[in-house]
C-alpha positions in Angstrom: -36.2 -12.5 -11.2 -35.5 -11.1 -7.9 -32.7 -8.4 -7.2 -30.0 -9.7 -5.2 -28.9 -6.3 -3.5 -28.1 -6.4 0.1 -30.2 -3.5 1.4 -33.3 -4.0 3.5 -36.3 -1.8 3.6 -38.5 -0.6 7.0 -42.4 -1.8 6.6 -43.6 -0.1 9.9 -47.4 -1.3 11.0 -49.7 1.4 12.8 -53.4 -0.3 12.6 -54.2 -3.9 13.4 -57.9 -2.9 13.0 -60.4 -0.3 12.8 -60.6 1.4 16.3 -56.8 0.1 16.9 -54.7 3.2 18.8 -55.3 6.3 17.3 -51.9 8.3 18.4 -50.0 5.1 16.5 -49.5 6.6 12.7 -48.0 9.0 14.8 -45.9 7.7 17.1 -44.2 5.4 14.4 -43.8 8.5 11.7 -41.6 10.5 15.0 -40.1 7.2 16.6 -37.6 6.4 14.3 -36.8 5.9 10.4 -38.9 3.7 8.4 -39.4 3.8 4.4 -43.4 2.6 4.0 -45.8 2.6 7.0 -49.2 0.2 6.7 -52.1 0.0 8.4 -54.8 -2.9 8.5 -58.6 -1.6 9.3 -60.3 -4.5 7.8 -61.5 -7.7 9.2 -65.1 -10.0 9.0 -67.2 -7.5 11.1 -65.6 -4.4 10.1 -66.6 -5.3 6.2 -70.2 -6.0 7.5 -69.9 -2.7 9.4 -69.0 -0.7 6.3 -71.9 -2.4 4.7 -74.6 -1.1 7.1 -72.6 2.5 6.7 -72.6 2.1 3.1 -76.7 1.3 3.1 -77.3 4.9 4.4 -75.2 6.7 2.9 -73.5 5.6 -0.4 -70.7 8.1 -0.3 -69.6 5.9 2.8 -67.9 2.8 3.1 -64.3 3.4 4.0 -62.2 3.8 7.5 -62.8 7.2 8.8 -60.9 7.0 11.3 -57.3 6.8 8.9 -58.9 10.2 7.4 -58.9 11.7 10.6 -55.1 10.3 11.2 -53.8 11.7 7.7 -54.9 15.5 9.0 -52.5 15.3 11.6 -49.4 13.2 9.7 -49.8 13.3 6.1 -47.7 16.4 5.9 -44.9 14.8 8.2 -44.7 11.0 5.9 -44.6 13.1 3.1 -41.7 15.2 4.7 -39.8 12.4 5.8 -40.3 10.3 2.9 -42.6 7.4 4.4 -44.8 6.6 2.0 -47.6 5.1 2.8 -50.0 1.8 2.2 -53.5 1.1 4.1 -56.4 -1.3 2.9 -59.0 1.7 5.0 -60.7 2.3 1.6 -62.9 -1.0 3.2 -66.2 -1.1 0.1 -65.1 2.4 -0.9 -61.2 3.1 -2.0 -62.2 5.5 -4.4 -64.3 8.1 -1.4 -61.6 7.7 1.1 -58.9 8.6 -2.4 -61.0 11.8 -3.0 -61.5 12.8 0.2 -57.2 12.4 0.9 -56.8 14.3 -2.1 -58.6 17.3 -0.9 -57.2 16.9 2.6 -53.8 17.6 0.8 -55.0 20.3 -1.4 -56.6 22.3 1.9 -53.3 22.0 3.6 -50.8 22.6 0.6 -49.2 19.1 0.6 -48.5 17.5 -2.7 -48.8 13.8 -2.3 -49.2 11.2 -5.0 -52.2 9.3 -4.3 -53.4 5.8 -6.0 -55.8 3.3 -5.0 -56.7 -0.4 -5.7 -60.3 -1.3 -6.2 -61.5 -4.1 -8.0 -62.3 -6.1 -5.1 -66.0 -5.6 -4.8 -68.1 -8.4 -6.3 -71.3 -7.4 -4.9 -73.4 -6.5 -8.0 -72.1 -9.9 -9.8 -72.6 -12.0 -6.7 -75.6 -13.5 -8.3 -73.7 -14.7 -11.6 -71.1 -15.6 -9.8 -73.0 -18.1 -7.9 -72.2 -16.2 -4.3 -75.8 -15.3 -3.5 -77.3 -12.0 -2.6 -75.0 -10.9 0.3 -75.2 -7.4 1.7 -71.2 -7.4 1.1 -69.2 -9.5 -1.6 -64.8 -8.5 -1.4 -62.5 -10.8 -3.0 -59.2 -11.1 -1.6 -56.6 -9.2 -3.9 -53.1 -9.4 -3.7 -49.7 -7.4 -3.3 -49.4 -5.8 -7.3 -51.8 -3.5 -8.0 -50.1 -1.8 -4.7 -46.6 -2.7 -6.7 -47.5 -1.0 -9.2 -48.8 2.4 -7.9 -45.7 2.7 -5.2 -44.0 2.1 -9.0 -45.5 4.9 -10.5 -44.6 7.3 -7.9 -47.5 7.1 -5.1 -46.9 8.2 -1.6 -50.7 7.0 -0.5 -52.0 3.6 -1.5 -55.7 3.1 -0.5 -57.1 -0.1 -1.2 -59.9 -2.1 -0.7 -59.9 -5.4 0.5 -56.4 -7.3 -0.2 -55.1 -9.5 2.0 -53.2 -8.6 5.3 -50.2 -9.5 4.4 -50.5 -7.8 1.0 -49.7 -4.3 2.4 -46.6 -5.5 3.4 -45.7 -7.4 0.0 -46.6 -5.1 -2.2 -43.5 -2.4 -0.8 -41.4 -4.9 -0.9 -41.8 -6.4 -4.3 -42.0 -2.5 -5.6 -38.5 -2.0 -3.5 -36.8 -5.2 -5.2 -39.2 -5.7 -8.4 -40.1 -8.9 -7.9 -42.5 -10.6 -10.2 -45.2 -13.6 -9.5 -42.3 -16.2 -9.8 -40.5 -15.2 -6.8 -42.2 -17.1 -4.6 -39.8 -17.9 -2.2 -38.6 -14.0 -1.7 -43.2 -13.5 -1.8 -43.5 -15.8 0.7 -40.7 -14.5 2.9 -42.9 -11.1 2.8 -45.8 -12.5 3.3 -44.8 -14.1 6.6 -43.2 -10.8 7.8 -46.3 -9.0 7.2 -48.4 -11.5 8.8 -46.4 -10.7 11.9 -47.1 -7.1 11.3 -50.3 -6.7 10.6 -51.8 -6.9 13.9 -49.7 -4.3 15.4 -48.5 -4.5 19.1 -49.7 -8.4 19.2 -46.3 -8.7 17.2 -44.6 -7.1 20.3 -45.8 -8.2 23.2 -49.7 -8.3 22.9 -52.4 -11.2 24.1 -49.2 -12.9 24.7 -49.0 -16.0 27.2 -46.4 -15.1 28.9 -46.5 -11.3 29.1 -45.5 -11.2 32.7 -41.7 -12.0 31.5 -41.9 -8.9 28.9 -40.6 -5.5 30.0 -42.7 -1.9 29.5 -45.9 -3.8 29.2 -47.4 -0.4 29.7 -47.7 1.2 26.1 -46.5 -1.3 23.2 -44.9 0.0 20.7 -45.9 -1.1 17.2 -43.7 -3.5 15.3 -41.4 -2.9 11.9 -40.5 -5.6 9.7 -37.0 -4.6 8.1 -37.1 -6.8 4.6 -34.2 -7.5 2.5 -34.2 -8.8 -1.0 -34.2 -12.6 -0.8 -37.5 -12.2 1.3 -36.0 -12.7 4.5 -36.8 -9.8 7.4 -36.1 -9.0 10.6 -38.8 -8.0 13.0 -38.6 -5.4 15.2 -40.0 -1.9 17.0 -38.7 1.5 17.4 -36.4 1.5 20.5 -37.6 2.7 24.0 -40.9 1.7 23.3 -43.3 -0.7 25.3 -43.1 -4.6 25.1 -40.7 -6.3 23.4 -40.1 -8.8 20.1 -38.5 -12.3 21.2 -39.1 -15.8 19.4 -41.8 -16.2 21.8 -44.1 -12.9 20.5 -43.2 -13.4 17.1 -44.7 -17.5 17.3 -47.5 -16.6 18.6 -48.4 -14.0 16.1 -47.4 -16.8 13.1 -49.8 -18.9 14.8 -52.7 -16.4 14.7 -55.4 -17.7 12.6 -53.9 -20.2 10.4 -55.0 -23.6 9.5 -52.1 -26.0 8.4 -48.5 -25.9 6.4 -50.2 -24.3 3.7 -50.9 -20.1 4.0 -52.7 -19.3 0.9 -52.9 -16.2 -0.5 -53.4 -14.6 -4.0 -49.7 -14.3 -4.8 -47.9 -17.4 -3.3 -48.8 -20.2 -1.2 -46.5 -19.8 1.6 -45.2 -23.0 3.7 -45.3 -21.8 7.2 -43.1 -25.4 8.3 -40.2 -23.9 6.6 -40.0 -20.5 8.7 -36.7 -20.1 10.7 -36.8 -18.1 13.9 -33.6 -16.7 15.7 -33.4 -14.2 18.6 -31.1 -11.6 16.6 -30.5 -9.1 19.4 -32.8 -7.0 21.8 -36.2 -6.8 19.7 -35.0 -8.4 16.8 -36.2 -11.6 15.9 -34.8 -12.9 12.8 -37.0 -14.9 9.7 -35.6 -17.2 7.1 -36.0 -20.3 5.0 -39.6 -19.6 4.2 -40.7 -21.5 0.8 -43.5 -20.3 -0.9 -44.9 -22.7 -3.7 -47.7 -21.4 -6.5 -50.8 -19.6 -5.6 -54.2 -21.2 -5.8 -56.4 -20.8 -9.0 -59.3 -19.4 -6.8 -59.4 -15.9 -5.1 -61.6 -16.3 -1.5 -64.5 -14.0 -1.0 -65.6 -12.2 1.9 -69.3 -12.7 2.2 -71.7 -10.9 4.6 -75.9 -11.3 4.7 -78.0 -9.2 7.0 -79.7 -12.1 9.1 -82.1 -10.4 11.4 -82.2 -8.7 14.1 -81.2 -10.0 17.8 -81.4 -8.7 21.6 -80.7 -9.7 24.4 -81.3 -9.4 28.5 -78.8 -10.5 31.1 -80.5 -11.0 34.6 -78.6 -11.4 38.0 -79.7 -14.5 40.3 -78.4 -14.2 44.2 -77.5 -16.3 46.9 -79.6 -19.6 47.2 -81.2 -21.7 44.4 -79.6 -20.4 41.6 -81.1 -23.2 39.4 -84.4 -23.1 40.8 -84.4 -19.2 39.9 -83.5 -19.4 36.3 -85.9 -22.5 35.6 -88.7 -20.8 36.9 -87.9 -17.2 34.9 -87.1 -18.8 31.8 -90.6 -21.0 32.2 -92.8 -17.3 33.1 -90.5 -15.5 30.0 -91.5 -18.1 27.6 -95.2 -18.4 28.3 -95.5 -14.8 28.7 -93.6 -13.6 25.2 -96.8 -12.6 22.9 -94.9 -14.7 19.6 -91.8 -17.1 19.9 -88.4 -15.3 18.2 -87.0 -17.9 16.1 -84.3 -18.4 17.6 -83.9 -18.4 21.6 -80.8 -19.1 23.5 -80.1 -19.5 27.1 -76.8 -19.3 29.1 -76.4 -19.7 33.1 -73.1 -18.5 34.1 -72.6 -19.8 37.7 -70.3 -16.9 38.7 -71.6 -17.5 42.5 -69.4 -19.3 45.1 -70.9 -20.3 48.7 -70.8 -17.9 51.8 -69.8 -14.8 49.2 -68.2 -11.7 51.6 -69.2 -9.8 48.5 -73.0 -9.7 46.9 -71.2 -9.9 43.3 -69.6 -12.9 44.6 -72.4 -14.3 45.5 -74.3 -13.5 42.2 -74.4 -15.7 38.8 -76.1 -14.5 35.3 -78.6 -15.7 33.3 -78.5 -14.8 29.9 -81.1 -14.9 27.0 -80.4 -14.2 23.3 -82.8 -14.0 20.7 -82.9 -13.8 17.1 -85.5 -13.6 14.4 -85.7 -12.0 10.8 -88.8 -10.0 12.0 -87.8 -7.1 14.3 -91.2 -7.4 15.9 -90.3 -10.6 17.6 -87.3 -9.7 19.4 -88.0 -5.7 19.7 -89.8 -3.9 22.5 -92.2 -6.7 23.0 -89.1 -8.6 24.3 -87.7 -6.6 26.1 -91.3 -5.5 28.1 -91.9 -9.0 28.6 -88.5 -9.3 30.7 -89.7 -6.3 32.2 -92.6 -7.1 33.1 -91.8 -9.7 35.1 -89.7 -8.0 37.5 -92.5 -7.7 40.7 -93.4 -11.4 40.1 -90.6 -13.8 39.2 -87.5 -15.0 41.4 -86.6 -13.1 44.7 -83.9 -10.3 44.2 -84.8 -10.1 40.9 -82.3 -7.6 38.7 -81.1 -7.6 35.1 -77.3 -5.8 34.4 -78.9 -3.2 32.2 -81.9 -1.9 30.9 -83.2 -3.8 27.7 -83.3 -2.6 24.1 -84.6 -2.7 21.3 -82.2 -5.3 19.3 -80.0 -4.3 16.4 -79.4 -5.6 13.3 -77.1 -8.9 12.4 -74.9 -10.3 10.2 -73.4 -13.6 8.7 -70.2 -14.0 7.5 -69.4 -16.6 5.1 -66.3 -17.5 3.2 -67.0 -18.0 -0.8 -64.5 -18.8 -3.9 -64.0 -17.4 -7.5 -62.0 -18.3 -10.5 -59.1 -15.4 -9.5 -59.6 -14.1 -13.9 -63.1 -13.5 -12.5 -61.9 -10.1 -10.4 -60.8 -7.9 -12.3 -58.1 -6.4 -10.0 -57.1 -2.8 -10.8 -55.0 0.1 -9.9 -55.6 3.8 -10.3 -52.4 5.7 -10.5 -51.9 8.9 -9.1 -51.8 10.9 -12.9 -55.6 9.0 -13.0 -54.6 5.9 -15.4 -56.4 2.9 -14.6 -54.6 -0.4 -15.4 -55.8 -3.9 -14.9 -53.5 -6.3 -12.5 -53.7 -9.9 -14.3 -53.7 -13.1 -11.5 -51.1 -15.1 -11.2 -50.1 -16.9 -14.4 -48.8 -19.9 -11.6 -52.0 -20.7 -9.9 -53.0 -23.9 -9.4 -54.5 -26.3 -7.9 -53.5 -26.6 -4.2 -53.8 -29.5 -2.2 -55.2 -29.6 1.3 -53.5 -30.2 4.1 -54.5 -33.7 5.8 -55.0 -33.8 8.9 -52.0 -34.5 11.3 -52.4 -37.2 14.3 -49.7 -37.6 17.4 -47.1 -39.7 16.3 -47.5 -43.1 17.8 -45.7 -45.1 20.3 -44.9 -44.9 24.0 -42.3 -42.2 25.5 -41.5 -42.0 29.4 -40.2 -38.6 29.8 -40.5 -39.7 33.6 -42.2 -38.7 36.8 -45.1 -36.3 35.5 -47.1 -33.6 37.5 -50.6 -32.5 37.3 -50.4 -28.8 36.6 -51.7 -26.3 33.8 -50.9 -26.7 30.4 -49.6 -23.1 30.3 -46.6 -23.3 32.7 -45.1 -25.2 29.7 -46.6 -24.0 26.7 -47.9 -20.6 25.3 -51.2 -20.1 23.0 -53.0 -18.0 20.6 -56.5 -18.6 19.3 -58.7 -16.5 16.6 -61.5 -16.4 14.9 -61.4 -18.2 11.5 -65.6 -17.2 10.4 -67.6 -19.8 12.2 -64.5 -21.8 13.1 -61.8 -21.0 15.0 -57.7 -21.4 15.5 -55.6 -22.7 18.3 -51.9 -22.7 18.2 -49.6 -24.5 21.0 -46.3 -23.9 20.8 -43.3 -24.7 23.5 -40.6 -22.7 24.1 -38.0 -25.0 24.7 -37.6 -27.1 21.1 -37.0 -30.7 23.6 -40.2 -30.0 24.8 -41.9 -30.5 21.3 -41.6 -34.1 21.3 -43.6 -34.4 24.1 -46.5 -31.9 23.2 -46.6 -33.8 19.7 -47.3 -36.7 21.4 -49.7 -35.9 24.0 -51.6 -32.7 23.1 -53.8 -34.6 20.4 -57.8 -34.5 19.3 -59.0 -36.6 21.8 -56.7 -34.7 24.7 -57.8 -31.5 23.4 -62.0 -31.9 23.6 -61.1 -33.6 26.9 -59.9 -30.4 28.1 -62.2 -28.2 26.3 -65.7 -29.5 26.6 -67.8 -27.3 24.7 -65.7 -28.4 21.4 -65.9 -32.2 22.3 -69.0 -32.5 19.7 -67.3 -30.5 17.0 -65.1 -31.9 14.4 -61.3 -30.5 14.8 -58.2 -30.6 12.8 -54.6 -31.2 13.9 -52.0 -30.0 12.0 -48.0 -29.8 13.2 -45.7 -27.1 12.9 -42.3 -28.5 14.1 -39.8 -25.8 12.9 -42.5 -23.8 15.4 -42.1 -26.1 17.8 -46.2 -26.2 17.9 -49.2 -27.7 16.9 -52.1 -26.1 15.5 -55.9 -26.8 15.7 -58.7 -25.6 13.8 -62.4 -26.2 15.5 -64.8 -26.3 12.9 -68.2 -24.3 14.2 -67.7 -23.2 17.3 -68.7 -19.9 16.5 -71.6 -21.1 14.7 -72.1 -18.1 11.4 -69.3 -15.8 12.5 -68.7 -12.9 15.2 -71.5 -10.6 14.3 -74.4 -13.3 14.5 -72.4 -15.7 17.1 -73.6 -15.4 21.0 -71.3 -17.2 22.4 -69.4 -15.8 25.8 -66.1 -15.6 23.5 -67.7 -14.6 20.1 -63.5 -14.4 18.6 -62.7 -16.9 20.5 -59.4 -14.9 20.9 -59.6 -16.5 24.8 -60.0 -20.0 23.8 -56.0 -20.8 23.9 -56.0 -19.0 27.7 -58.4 -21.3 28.5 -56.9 -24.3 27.0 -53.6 -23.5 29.1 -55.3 -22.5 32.5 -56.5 -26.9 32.5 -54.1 -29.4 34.1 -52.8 -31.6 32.2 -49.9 -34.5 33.0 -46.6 -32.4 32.4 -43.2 -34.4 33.3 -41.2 -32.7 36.1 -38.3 -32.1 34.8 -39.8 -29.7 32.2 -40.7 -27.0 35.1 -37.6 -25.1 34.5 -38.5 -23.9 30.9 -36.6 -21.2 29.4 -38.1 -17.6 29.8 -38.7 -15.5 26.7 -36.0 -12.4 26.6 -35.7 -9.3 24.9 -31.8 -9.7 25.6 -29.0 -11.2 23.0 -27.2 -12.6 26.1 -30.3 -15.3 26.1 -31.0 -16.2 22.1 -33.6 -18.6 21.1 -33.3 -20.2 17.9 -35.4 -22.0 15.4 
């Protein structure tokens, strides 16, 4: 069982994807003292990515970027005793190892360096009854990285695990916990899904940033995590941003689904998270549950599609409708063979008696996709062009048109978690096999959550936006996609449980009024979380919608009006002072 020792450990966070701020490994290793330092590269696209690198060349396949990072700071972790744990090994852990090894060897540094593979189902995708996608990664978990900080490692590379796993796996190696310490697993796993997208933890695509000091350059955020699971989260000081209640929610509430957060290792209950404003930046968690893991592993699952293009044409001044009708009639009799697939988008950016042309402009948009190049290549893109002496007056596109590129779909798929074999090379070259959880199980879904019934005056009411009360953060979840509500002031929950339901929701959102959505409360969060099911139709790489992440779908939700009593217009501001704590 777990350790009991009052020490904490630093888990600093330098990536929350691939292309995130280069100078960040940095900046934490020099800003102050941490023990491990992660880094998250991967997500849905980013795997697909790797995939097409990986096609051309197979010695590809992994983060370059990190490489790149590690020639300017590997010598200074080492020096300073940070070791180091970073999931930029993407399809090929094993190239990015060999590559850091050499690095070290050219410079003179001798660093321990282990990776976990294992994840990579692609040639078995078949049997496994997955398909024949370009890219196949099932999600591992925290203990092969365990087990190669245990054997000494300074650099763990892994494949895909989960987010949250670079963080867990430090910390069970720090306190040697085992796969039935679920409550002190799930207390990590919370901590590093705060973490793991870097400065959103401190003051990132947060609602109410205008309240947050040194919104200039955000520093990244450090979860300091003691034995029992608990943490504290936090940033180096005299950096940008800050970590209150309020940054901290609206990270938790970044692409979940309901009460349940499963992962590999522990299903962790995210109603049983405690929030308290600890002191400037810190932002206490505790209470968090964790109950078994499930008995499958989720897959990542990418398939080249096609190939798509696009054109994007500006209509000006009068008959904006009557423009685009009669341009999308001459494009579609004129195209030599129909794509198949053809979408059309009028953004009606105009307003009347513009002072500015762009004011007085909107965009029509055309997206096309189709398995044969052919269709959607340069005989697209001529046909728009061809058209330009003898369609609409003031006829104009944004750009020049291309060629189209290649497309993916993303798809989530399961396995049996003794199907991956899930393994760890050590830094003296042993290879050891990390067996699944002997506690998985069977996990059951989280039903659906509906406003609590009955009538509530909370008297006189104004019409105003949703956001003066309430703060959001939406994400991509594949096809689907995430938004969490929360409150800031905990007697305001009673009255968003009660009125921001289903029905309210597609009211105020139109384009999702056709789409099936899940509720699911979060009370100790003081929020409510929705999931929309296919709104982003087969993910980010093959989905043309204006928001393909919908990552500004919660902005919008809390830009509408909605019905907001009076006497809630004096909400409490977040702070990143102790003189004005916020508990949860």
């Amino acid at each position: 069982m777990a350790s009991t020792a009052p020490r904490s450990i630093r888990i600093g966070n330098a990536s929350g994807f691939y292309g995130d701020r280069f100078a960040a490994v940095r900046e934490m290793l020099d800003g102050g003292e941490l023990d491990y330092l992660t880094g998250d590269y991967l997500a849905e696209l980013t795997m697909l990515i790797l995939g097409r690198d990986r096609m051309k060349d197979p010695k590809a396949g992994y983060a370059k970027t990190f490489l790149r990072q590690m020639e300017d700071s590997l010598g200074l972790a080492v020096d300073k005793g940070v070791r180091i744990v970073v999931n930029a090994g993407g399809l090929n852990p094993h190239g990015l190892t060999v590559a850091l090894r050499e690095l070290a060897d050219s410079v003179g540094i001798d660093a321990g360096i282990a990776f976990v593979d294992g994840d990579d189902l692609t040639e078995r995708a078949a049997e496994l009854g997955l398909g024949t996608p370009l890219t196949a990664n099932a999600y591992l978990g925290a203990f092969g990285i365990k087990m190669a900080l245990d054997a000494g490692a300074d650099v763990v590379v892994t494949g895909r695990v989960t987010d949250a796993s670079l963080t867990v796996g430090p910390a069970a190696s720090e306190f040697g916990w085992e796969p039935d310490d679920l409550d002190a697993l799930a207390g990590a796993v919370v901590a590093g899904h705060v973490i793991e997208c870097g400065a959103q933890a401190t003051g990132g695509n947060y609602s109410f940033f205008t309240e947050l000091p040194r919104m200039g350059h955000l520093g990244f955020p450090i979860a300091e995590i003691a034995a029992d699971g608990s943490s504290v989260i936090t940033k180096h000081p005299d950096t940008g941003g800050a970590v209150t209640v309020g940054t901290v929610t609206a990270q938790l509430l970044y692409e979940v689904t309901g009460p349940r957060y499963l992962g590999p290792d522990v299903t962790t209950r995210l109603d049983s998270i405690t929030l308290t404003q600890a002191g400037e930046d810190r932002v206490s968690i505790s209470g968090v549950r964790g109950e078994a893991p499930p008995a499958t592993t989720k897959v990542s699952l990418n398939h080249l599609a096609g190939v798509r293009n696009e054109i994007t044409l500006i209509l000006t001044g009068l008959d904006i409708e009557a423009k685009a009708e009669l341009f999308m009639a001459q494009f579609a009799d004129a195209l030599p063979t129909q794509p198949a697939e053809m979408a059309w988008e009028l953004s009606r950016l105009d307003r009347p008696d513009a002072t500015t042309e762009e004011q007085a402009s909107a965009l029509l948009r055309c997206v096309v996709r189709d398995p044969d190049a052919k269709k959607v290549g340069r005989a697209f893109s001529a046909t728009a062009v061809e058209l330009a002496l003898a369609s609409y007056p003031g006829f104009t596109m944004t750009g020049p048109p291309g060629n189209g590129s290649p497309y993916g779909v993303f798809e989530p798929g399961y396995v049996d978690a003794a199907e991956v074999e899930h393994r760890v090379a050590l830094p003296n070259g042993v290879v050891e096999r990390i067996d699944p959880s002997s506690l998985r199980t069977e996990v059951p879904a989280d039903p659906d959550e509906p406003s609590p019934s009955g009538a509530h005056d909370w008297g006189p009411t104004s019409s105003i936006p949703l956001g003066t009360v309430a703060g959001a953060r939406s994400g991509d979840k594949g096809g689907s996609a995430n938004i969490g509500v929360w409150v800031r002031d905990p007697a305001h929950f009673e009255w968003l449980d009660h009125t921001l339901d289903v029905a309210l929701l597609k009211e105020l959102l139109p384009e999702v009024a056709d789409l099936v959505v899940h509720r699911y409360r979060l009370p100790n969060l003081h929020a409510v979380n929705f999931v929309i099911e296919g709104v982003l139709g087969r993910g980010v790489a093959e989905n043309v919608r204006f928001d393909p992440q919908a990552k500004g779908m919660g902005e919008w939700l809390r830009s509408r009006p909605v019905p907001i009593p009076v006497a809630f217009t004096a909400a409490p501001t977040d702070s990143a002072s102790p003189d004005s704590e916020e508990n949860r």
